[in-house]
C-alpha positions as CSV (number, residue, x, y, z in Angstrom):
1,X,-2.0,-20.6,-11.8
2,X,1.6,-19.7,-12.8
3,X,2.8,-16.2,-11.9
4,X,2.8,-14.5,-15.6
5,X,1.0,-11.5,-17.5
6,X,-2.8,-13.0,-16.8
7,X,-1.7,-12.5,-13.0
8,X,-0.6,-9.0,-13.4
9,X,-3.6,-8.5,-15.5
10,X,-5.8,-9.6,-12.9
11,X,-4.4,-7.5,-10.4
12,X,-4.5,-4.5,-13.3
13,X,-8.4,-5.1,-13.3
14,X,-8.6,-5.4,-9.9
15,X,-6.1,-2.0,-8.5
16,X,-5.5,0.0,-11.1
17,X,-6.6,3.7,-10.3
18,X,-7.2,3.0,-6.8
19,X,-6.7,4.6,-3.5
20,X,-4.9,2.4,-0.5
21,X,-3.2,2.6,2.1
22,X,0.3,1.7,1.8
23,X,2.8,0.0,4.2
24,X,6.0,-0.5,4.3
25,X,8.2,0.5,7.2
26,X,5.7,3.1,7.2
27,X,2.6,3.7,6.3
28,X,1.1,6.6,3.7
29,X,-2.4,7.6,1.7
30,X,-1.4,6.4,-2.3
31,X,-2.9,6.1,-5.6
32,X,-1.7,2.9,-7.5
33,X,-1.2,3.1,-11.5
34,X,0.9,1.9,-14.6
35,X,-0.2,-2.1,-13.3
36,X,1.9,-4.0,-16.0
37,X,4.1,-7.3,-16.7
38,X,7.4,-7.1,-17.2
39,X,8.3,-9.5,-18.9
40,X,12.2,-9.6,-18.4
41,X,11.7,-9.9,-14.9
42,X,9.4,-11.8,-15.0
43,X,7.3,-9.4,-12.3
44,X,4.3,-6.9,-11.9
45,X,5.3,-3.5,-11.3
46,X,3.3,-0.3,-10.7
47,X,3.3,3.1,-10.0
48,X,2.7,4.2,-6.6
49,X,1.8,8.2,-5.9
50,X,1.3,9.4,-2.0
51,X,-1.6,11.7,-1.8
52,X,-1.4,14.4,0.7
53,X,-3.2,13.3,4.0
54,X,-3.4,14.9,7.3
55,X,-1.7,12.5,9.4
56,X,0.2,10.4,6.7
57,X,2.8,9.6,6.3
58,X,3.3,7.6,8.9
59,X,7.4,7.2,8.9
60,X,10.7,9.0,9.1
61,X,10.8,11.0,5.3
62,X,12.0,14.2,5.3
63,X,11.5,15.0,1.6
64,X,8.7,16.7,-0.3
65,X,5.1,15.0,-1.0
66,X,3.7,14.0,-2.7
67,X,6.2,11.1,-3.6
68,X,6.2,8.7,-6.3
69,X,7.9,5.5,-6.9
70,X,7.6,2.0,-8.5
71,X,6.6,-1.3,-6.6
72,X,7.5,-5.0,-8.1
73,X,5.8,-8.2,-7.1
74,X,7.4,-11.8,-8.4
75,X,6.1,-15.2,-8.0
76,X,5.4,-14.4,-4.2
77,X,3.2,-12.1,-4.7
78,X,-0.5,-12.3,-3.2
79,X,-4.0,-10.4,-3.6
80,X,-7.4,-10.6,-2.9
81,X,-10.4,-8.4,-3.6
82,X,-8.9,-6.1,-0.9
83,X,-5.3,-6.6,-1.0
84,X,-2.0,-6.8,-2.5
85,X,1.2,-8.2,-0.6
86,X,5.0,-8.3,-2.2
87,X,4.6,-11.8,-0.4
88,X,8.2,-11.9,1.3
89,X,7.7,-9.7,4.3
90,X,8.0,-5.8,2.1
91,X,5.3,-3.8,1.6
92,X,1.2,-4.6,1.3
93,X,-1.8,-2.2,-0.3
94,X,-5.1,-2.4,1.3
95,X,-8.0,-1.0,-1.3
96,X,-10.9,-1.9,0.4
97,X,-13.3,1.4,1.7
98,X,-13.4,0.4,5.2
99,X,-9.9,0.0,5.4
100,X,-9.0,3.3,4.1
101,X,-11.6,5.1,5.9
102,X,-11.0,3.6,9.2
103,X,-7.4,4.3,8.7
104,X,-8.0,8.1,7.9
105,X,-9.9,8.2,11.1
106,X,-7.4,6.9,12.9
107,X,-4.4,9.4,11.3
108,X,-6.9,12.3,12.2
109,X,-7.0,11.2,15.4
110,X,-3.1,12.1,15.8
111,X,-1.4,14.9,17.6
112,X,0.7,16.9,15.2
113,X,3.8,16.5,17.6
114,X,3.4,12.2,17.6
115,X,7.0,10.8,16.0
116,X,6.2,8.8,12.8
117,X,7.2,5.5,14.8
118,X,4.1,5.4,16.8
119,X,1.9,6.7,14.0
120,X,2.8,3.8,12.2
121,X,2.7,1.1,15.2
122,X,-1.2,2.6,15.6
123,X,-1.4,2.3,11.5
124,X,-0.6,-1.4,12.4
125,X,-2.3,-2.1,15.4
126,X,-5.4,-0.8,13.4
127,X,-5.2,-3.5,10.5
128,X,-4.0,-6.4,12.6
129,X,-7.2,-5.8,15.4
130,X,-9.8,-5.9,11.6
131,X,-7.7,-9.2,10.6
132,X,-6.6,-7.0,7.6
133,X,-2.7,-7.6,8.0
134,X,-1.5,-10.7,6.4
């Protein structure tokens, strides 16, 4: 199918409203919104908002929570059921239950005083070892 506004629709019906985790040089607890086509660039963008999670998140940021920010996906863009990749190597959500739960059991796990590196290499070591990374 060509990349255009049925493919950001799909992943609309698919994300929009849900919890993931989120990972991108770091890892963190978000709520996606806003799924929509823009048209000019011809790319899906959303909303992303970090909700505040013991443990998360799980890289160097040194500025207030929750965040927010916009993500964009072009033609390299890739989803399943589960997840949504940028598709060259940036960031990926993973939506499914099991995912974010294990994950939260993991980050709960943490000492407070573990640097945001290894919190995030265990974040990762987590999904690849469930065949959930890419």
């Amino acid at each position: 199918m060509p990349f255009s506004a049925d493919t950001a629709e799909q992943v609309r019906d698919l994300f929009e409203g849900r919890e993931a985790i989120y990972v991108e040089k770091g890892a963190a607890h978000i709520k996606v919104s806003g799924i929509h086509w823009n048209p000019i660039l011809k790319a899906i963008k959303a909303q992303v908002q970090e909700i505040p999670t013991a443990g998360f998140p799980c890289e160097h940021y040194s500025g207030s929570c929750p965040r927010r920010w916009t993500i964009g996906a072009g033609y390299m863009t890739t989803f399943s059921q589960h997840t949504w990749h940028v598709g060259y190597g940036g960031w990926s959500l993973y939506f499914a239950p099991e995912i974010i739960n294990g994950a939260m059991n993991v980050v709960s796990q943490f000492p407070k005083d573990l640097n945001w590196f290894r919190r995030y290499n265990l974040i990762l070591d987590y999904l690849r070892q469930r065949n959930w990374g890419r």
